[in-house]
N, C-alpha and C positions, 0 to 999 in steps of 0.2 A: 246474547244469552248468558255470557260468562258474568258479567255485570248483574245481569239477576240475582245470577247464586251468590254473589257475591253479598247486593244489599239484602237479601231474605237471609243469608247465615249471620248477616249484623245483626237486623233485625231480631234473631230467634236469641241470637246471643243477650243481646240487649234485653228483654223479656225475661229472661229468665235472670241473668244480676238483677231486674227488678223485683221480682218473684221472690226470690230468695233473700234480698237481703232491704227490701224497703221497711222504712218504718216510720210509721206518723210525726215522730220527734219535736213531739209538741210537750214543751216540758216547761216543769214550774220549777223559777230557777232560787226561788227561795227554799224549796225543801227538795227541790235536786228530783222529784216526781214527775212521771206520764203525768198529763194530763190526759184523760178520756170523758169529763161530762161539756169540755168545750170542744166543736169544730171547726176547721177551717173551711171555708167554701171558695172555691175557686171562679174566677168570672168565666162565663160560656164562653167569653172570646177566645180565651185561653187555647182551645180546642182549635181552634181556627190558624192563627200564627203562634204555634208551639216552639216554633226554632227561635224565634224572635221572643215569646214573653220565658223562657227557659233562658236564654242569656241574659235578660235583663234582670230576672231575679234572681241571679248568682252576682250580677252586677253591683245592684241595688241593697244585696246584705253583705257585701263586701264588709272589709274592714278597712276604714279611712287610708292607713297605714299603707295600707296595701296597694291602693289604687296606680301609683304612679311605677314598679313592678310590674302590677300585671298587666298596664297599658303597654310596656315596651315589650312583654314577652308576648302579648298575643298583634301588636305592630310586626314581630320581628318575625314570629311562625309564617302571621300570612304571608312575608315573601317568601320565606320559605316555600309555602305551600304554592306560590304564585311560580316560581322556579323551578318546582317540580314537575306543574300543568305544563307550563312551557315547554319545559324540555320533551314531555311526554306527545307536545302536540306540532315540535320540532317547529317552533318559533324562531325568527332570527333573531342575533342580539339584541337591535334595537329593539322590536317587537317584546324581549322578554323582559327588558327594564323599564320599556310603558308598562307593562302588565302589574309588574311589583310594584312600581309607584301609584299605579292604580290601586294595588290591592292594600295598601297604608292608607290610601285617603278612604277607600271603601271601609274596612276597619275602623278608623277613626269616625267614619260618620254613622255609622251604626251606632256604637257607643254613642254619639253624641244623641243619633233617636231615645237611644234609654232616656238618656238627661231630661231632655226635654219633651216627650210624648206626657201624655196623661191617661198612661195606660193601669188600669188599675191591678192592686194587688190582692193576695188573700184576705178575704173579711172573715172575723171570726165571729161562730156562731155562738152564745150562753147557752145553756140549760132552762134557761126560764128568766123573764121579765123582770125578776129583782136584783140583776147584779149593775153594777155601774162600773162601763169600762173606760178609761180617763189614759189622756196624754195628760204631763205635767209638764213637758217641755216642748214648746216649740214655735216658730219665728211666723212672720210675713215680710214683705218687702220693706216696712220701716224697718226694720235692720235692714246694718249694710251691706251685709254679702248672701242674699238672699232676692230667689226669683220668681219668688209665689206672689198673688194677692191674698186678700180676705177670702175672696169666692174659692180660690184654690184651696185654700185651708179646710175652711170649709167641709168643701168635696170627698178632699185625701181623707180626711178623719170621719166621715161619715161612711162612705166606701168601704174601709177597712174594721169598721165595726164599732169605733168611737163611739160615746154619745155624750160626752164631756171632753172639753178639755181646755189650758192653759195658754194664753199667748203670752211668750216671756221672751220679747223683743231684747237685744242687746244694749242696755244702757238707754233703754226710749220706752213710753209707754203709747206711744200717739197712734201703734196698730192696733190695739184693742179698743179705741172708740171709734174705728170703721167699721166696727161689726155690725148689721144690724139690730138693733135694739132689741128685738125679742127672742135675737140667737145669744145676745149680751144676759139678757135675763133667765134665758133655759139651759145651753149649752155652752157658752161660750166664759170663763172666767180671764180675770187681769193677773197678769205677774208680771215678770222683769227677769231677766238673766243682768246683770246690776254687777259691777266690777268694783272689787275692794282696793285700800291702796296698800294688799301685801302679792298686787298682782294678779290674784284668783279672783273668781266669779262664783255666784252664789245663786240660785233662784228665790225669788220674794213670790211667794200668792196667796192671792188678798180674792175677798169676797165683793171687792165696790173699786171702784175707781181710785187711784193715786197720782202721784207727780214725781217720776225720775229726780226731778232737783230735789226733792225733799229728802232721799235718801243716797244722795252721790256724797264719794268722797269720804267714804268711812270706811274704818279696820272692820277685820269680821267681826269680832264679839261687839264694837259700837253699834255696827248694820242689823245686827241679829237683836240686839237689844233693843235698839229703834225699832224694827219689824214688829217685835211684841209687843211694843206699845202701842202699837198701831193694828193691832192685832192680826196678823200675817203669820203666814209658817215659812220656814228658810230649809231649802232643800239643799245641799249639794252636789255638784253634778260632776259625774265624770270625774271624781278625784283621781282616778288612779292614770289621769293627764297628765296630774304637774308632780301627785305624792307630799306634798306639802299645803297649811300645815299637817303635823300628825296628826290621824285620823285622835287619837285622844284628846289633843288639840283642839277641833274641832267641836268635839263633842263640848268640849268643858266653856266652850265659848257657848252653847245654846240651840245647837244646831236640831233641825226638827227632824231631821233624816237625810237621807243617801240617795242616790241614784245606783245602784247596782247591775243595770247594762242600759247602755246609749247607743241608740244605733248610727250614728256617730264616730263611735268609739267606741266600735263591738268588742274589740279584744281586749280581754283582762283578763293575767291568769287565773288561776283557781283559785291560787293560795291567798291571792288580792281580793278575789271576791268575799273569799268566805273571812277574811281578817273584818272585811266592811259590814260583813253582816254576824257575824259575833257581835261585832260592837253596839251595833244595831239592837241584836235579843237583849244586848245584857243590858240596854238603856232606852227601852223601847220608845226609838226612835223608825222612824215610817222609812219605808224598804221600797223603790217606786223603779218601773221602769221607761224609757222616753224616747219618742223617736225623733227628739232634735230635729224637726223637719225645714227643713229649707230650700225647701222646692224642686231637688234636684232628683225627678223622678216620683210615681205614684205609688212606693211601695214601701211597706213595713213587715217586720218578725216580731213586734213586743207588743205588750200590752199589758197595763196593769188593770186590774178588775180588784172589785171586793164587794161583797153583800152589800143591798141595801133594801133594807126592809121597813121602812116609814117611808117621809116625805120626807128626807133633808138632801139637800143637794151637796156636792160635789164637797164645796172646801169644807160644810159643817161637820161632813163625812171623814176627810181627812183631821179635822179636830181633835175629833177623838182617839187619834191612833190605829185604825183600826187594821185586821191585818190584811192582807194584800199581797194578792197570788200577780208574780210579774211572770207572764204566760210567753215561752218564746219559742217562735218558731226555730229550732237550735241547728244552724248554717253553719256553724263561725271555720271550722277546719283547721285546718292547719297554715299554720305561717313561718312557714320554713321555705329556706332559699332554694330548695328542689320541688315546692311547689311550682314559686312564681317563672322558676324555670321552662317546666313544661306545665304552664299554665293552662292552654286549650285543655292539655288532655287530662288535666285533672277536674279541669270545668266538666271532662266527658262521665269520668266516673263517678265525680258527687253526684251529677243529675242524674245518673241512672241508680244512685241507692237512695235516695231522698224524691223520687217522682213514680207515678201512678202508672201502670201498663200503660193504661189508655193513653195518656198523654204523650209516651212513649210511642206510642202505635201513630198519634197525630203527626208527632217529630217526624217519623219516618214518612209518612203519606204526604206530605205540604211538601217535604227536601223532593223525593220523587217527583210531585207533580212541576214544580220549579224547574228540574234538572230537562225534563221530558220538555218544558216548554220552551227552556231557554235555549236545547237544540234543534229548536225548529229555524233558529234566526240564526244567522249568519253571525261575529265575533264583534265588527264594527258596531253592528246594529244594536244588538245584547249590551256593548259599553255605550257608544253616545243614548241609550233610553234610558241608562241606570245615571249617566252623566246631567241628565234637564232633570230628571225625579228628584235627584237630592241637590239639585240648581233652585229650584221650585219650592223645594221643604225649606231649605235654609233661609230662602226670601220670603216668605210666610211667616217663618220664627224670626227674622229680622225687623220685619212691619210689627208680628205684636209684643217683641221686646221694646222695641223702639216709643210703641205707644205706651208701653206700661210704664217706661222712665219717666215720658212726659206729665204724666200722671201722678210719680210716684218719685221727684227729683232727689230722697233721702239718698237712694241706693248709689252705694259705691261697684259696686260689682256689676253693673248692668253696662255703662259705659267706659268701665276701665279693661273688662274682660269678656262679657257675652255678647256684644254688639261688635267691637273689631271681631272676634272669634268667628263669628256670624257672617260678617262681612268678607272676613277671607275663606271662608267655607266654599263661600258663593262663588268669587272669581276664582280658585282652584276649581271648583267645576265646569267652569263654563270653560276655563285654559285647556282640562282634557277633553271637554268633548270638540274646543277647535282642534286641539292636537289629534285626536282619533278619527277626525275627519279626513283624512292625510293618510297614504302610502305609507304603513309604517314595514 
C-alpha cells in the first residue's frame, strides 16, 4: 500500500511540473519566434512504449558532444541504482555484482535499441499545402560511416514530415542514383558533402546528376567557383566544427549560405549562431537547417520549410534565395559538467517540462504495468527472459547488418564497428543468461 502512495504522489507531482511549466518549444531559430501555424504530431505508438520512445528522443537530440558523457553517467547510475535494489533486497555479494553487471549490459543495450530500432519520431504538420519542407543534408550507406539504405532514407524523411530532400553522401555520389527514378525526379535531389584541400567540407546541390571526380581536390573558393559553373549552390555545414576559414572568408569565396543547426552538431552558442546569421542577412545568403542523417536512429528536431507557390521544385526554390523559417524542435539544454553528472535525473526533469500530461500519465501506467508483471516471476526467470530477448534482437540486427554490407561493400563502419559490436552483444547475453542459470 505504502508503494502506491508513494507512485500516485510521483505521479501527481509529475502532472503538475508538466501543467505548469510545459511549453510547445517549437521555435524558428532564425528570428528567435514561437512557431504556432506548424504542428508536431506524435506517432500513436508513442502512447504505447512511453518509457522507451521518452528516452530515446532525449537520446536521439542529444548533442554529438555529449554522447560519450552521458553514456558513462547513466552506465555508472545504473549500478548505482543496481546496488541499491540489492542491498534493499539483501542480495549476497556475488549475487549483487551479477546484478550491476547485468544492469551495464542492460543499459547499454537499450541505448543500443535507440540506435538501431526504426522507431519513428515527431512529423511536423504545415498550415497548408504550399510550404516545401527540405533536408539539405543527409547520407545513405555509400558513405562510410553510415547504416541506412535508400529505403531508410526514404522512410525517416517522409515520416518526419520531409517531402524533399538532398543526399550529400561524403566524397561519393553513387547513393543518389539508388533512388528510385521517380523519387529521383519528385523528391529526391543530388548533392555531395565533398572535402576541400584546407581540410573542411562543404555541401554542392545540384538539380541533375554529377561525378565526385569532377569536383575533388580543390580549395574552397576553386570548388565554389566550379559549382557555379556548373550551376550548383555551395552550402556550408556546421562551420562552428572547425571555425575556420573566417566566416568573412567564406563568404568572399562565394558561398551560397550556412547551416545554422545540424543535428549532428546541435550545440552552438548563441553568439556563434547569430555571428552566422548576420553575415547571412547582410549578404543574403540562404540560412538552412539539416539533420545530417545517418541512420543512427528514426528521429529528428529541424526542419527547414519556405513557401512555395507555383510549380518549381526544391533547388529552383533554393535559387532564388528565398527566405527560410529552420523550425526546431528547441532540446538542446545545457552542457555543463553537473548535467552529465546526474544525467538520469536531469533526463527526469527535461521530459517532464518539454512532454504532454498524457504522455506523462502513459510513462506512469506501462512502468506500473511492467513492475506489477515482472513481480509475478521469480529474479532468475525475469533475468534469463530479458537475457534470450536481447540475445534474439541483437542476432536479428546481426543477419540484417551483415546482409546490407553484403549489398553495400562501400561502408566502413558496418564491418569495422557495428558487426563485431553486434556480435559481442550477442555472446555477452548468452554468457549471462548461462551464468544466471546457476546458484548465484
Amino acid at each position: 500500500m505504502k508503494k502506491a502512495y508513494v507512485l500516485i504522489s510521483l505521479l501527481f507531482i509529475s502532472v503538475m511540473i508538466s501543467y505548469f511549466f510545459y511549453a510547445p518549444n517549437l521555435i524558428d531559430i532564425v528570428t528567435g519566434q514561437n512557431v504556432t501555424n506548424f504542428k508536431l504530431q506524435w506517432p500513436l505508438l508513442r502512447l504505447f512504449i512511453e518509457p522507451f520512445y521518452a528516452f530515446a528522443y532525449h537520446i536521439l537530440t542529444m548533442e554529438r558532444s555529449g554522447y560519450i558523457p552521458a553514456l558513462i553517467s547513466w552506465l555508472l547510475w545504473s549500478v548505482i541504482f543496481a546496488i541499491i535494489i540489492a542491498k534493499s533486497k539483501k542480495f549476497s555479494i556475488k549475487k549483487t555484482v551479477f546484478f550491476s553487471f547485468f544492469s551495464i549490459f542492460f543499459t547499454a543495450s537499450i541505448i543500443s535499441l535507440v540506435i538501431f530500432l526504426p522507431v519513428q519520431g515527431p512529423k511536423i504538420i504545415p498550415p497548408s499545402n504550399n510550404w516545401t519542407i527540405f533536408d539539405p543534408h543527409s547520407h545513405t550507406i555509400s558513405s562510410r560511416d553510415v547504416i541506412s539504405n535508400i529505403y531508410s532514407s526514404m522512410n525517416f524523411h517522409f515520416l518526419q514530415g520531409y517531402n524533399n530532400f538532398f543526399i550529400t553522401e561524403h566524397d561519393t555520389t553513387r547513393g543518389f542514383f539508388l533512388f528510385p527514378s521517380d523519387e529521383r525526379r519528385n523528391h529526391v535531389f543530388p548533392g555531395i558533402q565533398i572535402r576541400t584541400t584546407e581540410g573542411i567540407s562543404v555541401l554542392l546541390l545540384s538539380s541533375k546528376f554529377f561525378h565526385y571526380e569532377d569536383f575533388a581536390k580543390n580549395s574552397l573558393k576553386d570548388l565554389i567557383n566550379l559549382a557555379h559553373k556548373n550551376d550548383m549552390l555551395v552550402i556550408m555545414p556546421h562551420w562552428w566544427k572547425w571555425h575556420r576559414p573566417a566566416l568573412q572568408e567564406v563568404v568572399d569565396s562565394g558561398i551560397d549560405g550556412f547551416e545554422i543547426y545540424n543535428c549532428g552538431y546541435r550545440y552552438i552558442s548563441d553568439s556563434t549562431r547569430k555571428e552566422i546569421m548576420d553575415i547571412c542577412k547582410k549578404n543574403n545568403l540562404l540560412m538552412v537547417g539539416s539533420t545530417d542523417w545517418h541512420g543512427y536512429g528514426y528521429m529528428t528536431n529541424v526542419w527547414s520549410v519556405m513557401q512555395n507557390d507555383g510549380n518549381k521544385n526544391l533547388f529552383e526554390l533554393l535559387k532564388e534565395k528565398p527566405q527560410v523559417q529552420v523550425i526546431v524542435h528547441n532540446v538542446k539544454g545545457t552542457q555543463s559538467a553537473i548535467r552529465y553528472i546526474f544525467e538520469p535525473f536531469y533526463f527526469v526533469i527535461h521530459y517532464l517540462t518539454y512532454t504532454k500530461a498524457k504522455f506523462i500519465l502513459s510513462f506512469y501506467m506501462i512502468l506500473t504495468f511492467i513492475f506489477v508483471f515482472l513481480s509475478i516471476f521469480k529474479f532468475k526467470t525475469v533475468i534469463r527472459f530479458i537475457c534470450i530477448l536481447f540475445a534474439l534482437f541483437f542476432d536479428c540486427a546481426l543477419f540484417y547488418f551483415a546482409n546490407l554490407f553484403t549489398a553495400n561493400t562501400h561502408s566502413v563502419i558496418l564491418p569495422e564497428t557495428i558487426i563485431p559490436v553486434l556480435i559481442g552483444f550477442v555472446l555477452v547475453w548468452l554468457i549471462i543468461w548461462g551464468i544466471s542459470g546457476k546458484n548465484l
